[in-house]
N, C-alpha and C positions, 0 to 999 in steps of 0.2 A: 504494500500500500504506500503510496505518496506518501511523503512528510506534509502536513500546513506549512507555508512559505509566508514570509513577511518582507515585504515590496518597502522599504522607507525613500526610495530614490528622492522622493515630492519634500522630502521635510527636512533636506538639508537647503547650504546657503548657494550651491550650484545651481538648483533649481528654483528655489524664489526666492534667492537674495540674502545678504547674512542679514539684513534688519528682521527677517521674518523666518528666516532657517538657520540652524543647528550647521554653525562649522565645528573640526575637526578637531580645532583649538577647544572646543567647549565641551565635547564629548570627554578629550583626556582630561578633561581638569575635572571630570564627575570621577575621574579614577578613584581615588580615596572615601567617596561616599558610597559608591556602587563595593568597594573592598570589603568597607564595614558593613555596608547592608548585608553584603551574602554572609558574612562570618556570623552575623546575630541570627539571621535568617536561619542559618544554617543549626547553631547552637540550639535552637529552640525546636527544631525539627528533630533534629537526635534525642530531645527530651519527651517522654512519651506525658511528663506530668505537667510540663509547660505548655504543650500542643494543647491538653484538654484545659487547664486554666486558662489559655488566652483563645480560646476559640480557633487554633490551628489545626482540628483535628482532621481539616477535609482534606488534608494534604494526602490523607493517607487511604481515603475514600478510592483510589484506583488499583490498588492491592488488594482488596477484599475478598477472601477467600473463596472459593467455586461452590462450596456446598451452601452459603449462601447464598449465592447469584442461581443456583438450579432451584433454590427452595423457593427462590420470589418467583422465577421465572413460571415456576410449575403452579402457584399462588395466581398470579395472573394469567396464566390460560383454562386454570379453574373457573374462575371468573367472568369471564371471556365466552367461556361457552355455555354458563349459567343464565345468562343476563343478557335484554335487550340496550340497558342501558346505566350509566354510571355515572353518578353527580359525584364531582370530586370538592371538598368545602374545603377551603384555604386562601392566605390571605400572603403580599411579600411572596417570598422565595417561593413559597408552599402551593402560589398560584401561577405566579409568573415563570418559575422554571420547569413543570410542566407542560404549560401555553406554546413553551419557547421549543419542548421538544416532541409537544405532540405535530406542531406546523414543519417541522425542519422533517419530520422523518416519517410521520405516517401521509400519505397521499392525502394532495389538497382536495379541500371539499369530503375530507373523511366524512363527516358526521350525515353528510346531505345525500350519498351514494351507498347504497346495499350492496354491491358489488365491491369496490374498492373497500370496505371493512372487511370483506371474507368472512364473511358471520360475526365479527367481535360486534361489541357493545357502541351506541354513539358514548361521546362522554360531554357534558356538561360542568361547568368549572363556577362557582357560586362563594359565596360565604367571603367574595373578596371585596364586595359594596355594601351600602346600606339602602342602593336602588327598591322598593320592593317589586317593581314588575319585572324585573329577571326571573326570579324563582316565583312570583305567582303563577307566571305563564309556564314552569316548568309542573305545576304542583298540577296546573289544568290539562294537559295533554302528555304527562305520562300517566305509564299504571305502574303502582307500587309493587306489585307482584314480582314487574320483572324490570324491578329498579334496582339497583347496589349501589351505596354509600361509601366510601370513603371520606372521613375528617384528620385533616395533618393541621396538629398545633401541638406545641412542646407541653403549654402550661390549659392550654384550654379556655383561656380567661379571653383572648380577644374577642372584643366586642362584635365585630364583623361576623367571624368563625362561631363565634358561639350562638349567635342570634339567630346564624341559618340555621346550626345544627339543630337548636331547638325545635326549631320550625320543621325542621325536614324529619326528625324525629317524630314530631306530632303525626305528619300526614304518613309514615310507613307504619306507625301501630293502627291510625284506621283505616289501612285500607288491605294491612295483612296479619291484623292480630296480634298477640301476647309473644309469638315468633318472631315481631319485626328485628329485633337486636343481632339475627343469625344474619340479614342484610346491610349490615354494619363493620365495618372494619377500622380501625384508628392508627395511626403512628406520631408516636408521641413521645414525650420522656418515659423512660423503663422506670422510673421509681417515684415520683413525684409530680405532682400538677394537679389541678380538677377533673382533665380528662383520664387521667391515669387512676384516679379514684373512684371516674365511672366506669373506666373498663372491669377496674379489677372487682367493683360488688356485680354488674353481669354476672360476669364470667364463674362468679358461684354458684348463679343461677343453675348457667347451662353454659356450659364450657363451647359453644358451640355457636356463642352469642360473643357481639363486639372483639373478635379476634383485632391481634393487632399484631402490627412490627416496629421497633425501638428507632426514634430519634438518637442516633447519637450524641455522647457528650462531647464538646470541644467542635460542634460542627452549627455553626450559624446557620439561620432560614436561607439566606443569598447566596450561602457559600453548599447547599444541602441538596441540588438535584441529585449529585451523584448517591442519595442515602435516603433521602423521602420520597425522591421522585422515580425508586426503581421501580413498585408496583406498577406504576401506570406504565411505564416500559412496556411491560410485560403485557399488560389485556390489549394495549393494543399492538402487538407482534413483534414492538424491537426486540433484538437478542443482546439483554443485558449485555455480557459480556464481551461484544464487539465496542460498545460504549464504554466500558472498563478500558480495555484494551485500545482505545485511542488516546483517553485520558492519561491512561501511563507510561504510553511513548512521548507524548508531552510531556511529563513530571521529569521523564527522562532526560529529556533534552534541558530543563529548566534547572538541574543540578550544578549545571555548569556556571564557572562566576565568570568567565568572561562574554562579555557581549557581542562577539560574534558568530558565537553559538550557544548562546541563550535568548531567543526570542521575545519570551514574557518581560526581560531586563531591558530588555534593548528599547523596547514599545513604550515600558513607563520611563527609563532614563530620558527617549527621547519627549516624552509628555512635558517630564518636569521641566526639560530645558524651557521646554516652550511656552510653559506658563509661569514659570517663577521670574524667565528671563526677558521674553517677548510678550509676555499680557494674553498668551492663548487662553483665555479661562472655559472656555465652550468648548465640545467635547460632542461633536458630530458623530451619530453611529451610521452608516449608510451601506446596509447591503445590499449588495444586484441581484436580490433574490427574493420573490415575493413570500417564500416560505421561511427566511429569516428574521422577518420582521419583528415577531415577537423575541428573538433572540436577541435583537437588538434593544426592546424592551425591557429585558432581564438584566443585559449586559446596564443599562439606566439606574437601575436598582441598584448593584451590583455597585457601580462608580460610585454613586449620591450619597449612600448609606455607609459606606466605608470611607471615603475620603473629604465628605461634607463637614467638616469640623468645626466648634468653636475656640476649643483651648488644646493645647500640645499635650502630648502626652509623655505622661513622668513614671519612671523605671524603679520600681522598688524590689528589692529581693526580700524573701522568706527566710525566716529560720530552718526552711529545709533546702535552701536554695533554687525555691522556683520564685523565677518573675510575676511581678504581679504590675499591671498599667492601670493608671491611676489619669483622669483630668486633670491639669496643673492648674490650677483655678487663679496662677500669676502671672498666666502665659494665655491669653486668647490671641487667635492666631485668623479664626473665621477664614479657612481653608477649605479649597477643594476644588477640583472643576467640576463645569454643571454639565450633565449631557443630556444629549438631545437625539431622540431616535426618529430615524423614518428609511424610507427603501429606495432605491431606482429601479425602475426609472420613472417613476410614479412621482415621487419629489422633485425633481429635476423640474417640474413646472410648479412647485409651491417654494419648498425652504432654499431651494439652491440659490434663486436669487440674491437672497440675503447672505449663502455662504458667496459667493461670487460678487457682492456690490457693496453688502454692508458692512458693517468695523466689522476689521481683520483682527479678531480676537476669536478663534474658533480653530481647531483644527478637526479635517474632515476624514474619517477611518473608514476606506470602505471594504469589502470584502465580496472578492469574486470568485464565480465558480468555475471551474474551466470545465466540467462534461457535468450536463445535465440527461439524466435517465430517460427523460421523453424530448423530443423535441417538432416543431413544424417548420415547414419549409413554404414561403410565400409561393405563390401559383407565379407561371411565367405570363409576360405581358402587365405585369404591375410596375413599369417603369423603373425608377432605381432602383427598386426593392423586388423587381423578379430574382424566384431560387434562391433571394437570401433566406437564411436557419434563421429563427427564431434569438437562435443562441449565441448566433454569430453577431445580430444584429446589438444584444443585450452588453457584451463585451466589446464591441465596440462604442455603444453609447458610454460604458463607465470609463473606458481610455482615453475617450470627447472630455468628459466632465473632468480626467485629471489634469488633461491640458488647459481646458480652462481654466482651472482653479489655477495652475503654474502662473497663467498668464497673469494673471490678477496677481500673484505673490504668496498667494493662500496655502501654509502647509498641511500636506494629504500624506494618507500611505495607503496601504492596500492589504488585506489578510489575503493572501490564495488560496482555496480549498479545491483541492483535484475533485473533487465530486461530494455532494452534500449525503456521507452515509453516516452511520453510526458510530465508526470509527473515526470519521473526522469531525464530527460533532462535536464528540466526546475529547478530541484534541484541541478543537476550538473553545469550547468551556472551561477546560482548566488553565490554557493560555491567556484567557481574559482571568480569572481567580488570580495566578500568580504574580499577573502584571501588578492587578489592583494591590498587591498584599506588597510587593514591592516598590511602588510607589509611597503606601502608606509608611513605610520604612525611610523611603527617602525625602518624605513630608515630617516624618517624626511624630504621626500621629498613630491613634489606635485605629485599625482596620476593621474592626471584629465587633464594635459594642455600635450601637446606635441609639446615645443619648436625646437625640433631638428628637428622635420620635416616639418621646414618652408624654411629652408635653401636651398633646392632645389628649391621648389617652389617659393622663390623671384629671385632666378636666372632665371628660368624660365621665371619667367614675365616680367625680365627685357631686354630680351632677343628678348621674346616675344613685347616688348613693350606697356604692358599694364599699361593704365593709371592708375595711383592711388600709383608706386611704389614711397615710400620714398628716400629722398637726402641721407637719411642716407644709406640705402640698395644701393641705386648706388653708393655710391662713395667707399662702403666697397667690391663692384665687380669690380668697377675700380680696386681700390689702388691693389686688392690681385687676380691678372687674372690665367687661369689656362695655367703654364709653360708645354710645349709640343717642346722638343728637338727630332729631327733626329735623331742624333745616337742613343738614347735610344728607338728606336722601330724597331724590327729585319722584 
């Protein structure tokens, strides 16, 4: 199988100028930063008790043993051929890296084609809004009988997550009785949570009832397809372990400290330059591929919630010698780039303008596929486009857009993936993971925790009035209420 290929030619100073690309000169002078990132990086990866305190445990997600990659796989064709159909509840990682691999790898239009599912189940993806007409309209035009459920949440308390489950709970006890719990599956934390407390009184019931598989520890929602998102793998047809198996000739390659064969290094060194140095704070996802799109969604996630920061992050050691990152509450830094997803060639008549005319603060990543599985060929007598492929024409419109963008001064690179299978998914996912994890490193921030998006959610519950909220969270929603003036709203 091809390697994934990483194209930066666009984002040096040859190509759009040293005010807006990465010279030679700027790359070695990251020598000493990129040295000690890998050393920490690395120290912390040898430690099996650090990985799981600082949230690095997904490093090790493409090793996973065979007899559990067979037990899911065989779990999901159970499934599969039980079931017309599958609501999956989950919110973050838990929705979006699903989204991102049900579109890249099971045929477009799965859900809408009997034929192209091969008998598996549609699936349904819910419990990630607080819309009610998604899941109304899903509650009116399935039948519970031949519904399956899965809920992914570590602690069970999201608001989102738990509000559908409630809900989708209700409607599979009336419509299949005191059994509905055997149409229930969980993955969650193995020892602790709400949802973990209602697997485990089922499950006394009738051990046959809310089966579930373990969230790992040490592994984030953003950072967790390769671990929550294998079931769904499976019912619908991928082979887990082809998705393993590209993941870890990635990791493979990403072992390496120097940058010219290390990919994921190479991507975020060339990021940083270009934001800390050049002002690129935007962070364009752009693939040539209508089935990546949600990929590039995830990969949104993925940036935002790891690298969005307010304050640096401070390094304490343990009395057993594990590290522990702490917010430096002396150091706000309000870091991060923003990204911004969408596809070609689709965009190429919406945002590209703005990448192409407006402030040159953006850098634009796209990723191309060189063989696509199907393709069509235009009829002859269509003028310049008679006998062109489809595919031909798709790749050359995204080699249009990097000249453009050159032209302008705009730096671009390019992900290459020899064909969108399993294998290279699975190498594309953990090359975005380690980039992000390395960047975090050479930002100095934590990559792993996402502070900022607790702040809705304790309003929320305070609101909500759920037990357990802090004096401190209440009184910091007292003291600072949200002002809402009359004349300020026409």
């Amino acid at each position: 199988m091809s390697p994934l290929k990483f194209d930066f030619n666009n984002m040096l100073d040859f190509n759009v100028g040293e005010k807006d690309g990465v010279t030679e000169k700027e790359l070695e002078e990251m020598a000493p930063a990129v040295r000690e990132a890998h050393r920490h990086l690395g120290q912390l990866l040898d430690s099996p008790g650090d990985r799981v305190n600082l949230g690095l445990e997904w490093t090790q997600l493409p090793f996973q043993d065979s007899d559990t990659v067979e037990r899911i796989q065989a779990l999901g064709e159970e499934i599969a051929r039980e079931y017309e159909n599958v609501i999956s509840l989950g919110i973050g990682g838990s929705y979006l890296g699903l989204k991102a691999a049900q579109e890249a790898l099971a045929p477009p239009y799965y859900n809408e084609f009997a034929p192209l599912r091969e008998g598996r189940p549609r699936i349904y993806f819910e419990g990630n809004n607080l819309d009610p007409g998604t899941l109304t309209a899903l509650f009116k035009n399935l039948e519970p009988e031949k519904t399956f459920v899965i809920v992914i949440s570590k602690s069970g308390e999201t608001t989102e997550t738990r509000a559908s489950f409630e809900l989708v709970k209700q409607w599979l006890k009336r419509g299949v009785g005191e059994e509905y719990g055997r149409q229930i599956f969980a993955v969650t934390d193995p020892e602790s949570g709400t949802l973990r407390k209602i697997v485990d009184e089922e499950r006394k019931k009738d051990e046959a009832r809310f089966r579930d598989l373990p969230l790992l520890r040490g592994v984030g929602g953003r950072y967790s397809e390769l671990n929550m998102g294998l079931l769904h793998l499976a019912i619908i047809g991928v082979k887990i372990a082809e998705v393993l198996e590209g993941a870890k000739a990635m990791a493979e390659r990403c072992r390496e400290e120097s940058l010219s064969r290390n990919p994921a290094y190479l991507y975020a060194v060339l990021q940083t330059i270009l934001y800390r140095k050049k002002g690129k704070s935007i962070a364009v996802m752009m693939p040539f591929s209508e089935t990546l799109k949600s990929t590039a969604d995830w990969y949104s996630q993925l940036l935002a919630e790891s690298l969005g920061k307010k304050y640096a992050r401070k390094i304490t050691v343990s009395a057993e010698g594990l590290e522990n990152w702490e917010m430096d509450k002396k150091r706000i830094v309000n870091i991060g780039r923003t990204p911004v997803a969408c596809r070609g060639t689709n965009d190429l008549h919406s945002i590209h303008q703005n990448n192409a005319e407006g402030e040159n603060n953006k850098t634009i990543t796209f990723i191309r596929v060189e063989n696509f599985k199907e393709d069509l060929s235009i009829p002859p007598f269509a003028g310049f486009l008679s006998d062109k492929k489809y595919s031909e024409l798709l790749k050359l419109a995204q080699e249009a857009t990097e000249w453009a963008l050159g032209r302008e001064k705009r730096p671009n690179c390019t992900i290459v993936m020899p064909e969108i299978t399993p294998f290279s998914w699975g190498e594309l996912l953990f090359f975005f993971e380690m980039a992000t994890a390395f960047e975090g490193e050479l930002l100095k921030v934590n990559a792993f925790d996402q502070p900022g998006v607790e702040g809705y959610k304790n309003y929320m519950y305070y609101k909500l009035h759920k037990p357990g909220v802090s004096e401190a969270i209440e009184k910091e929603i007292i003291n600072h209420p949200l002002q809402k003036k009359e004349r300020f709203i026409l």
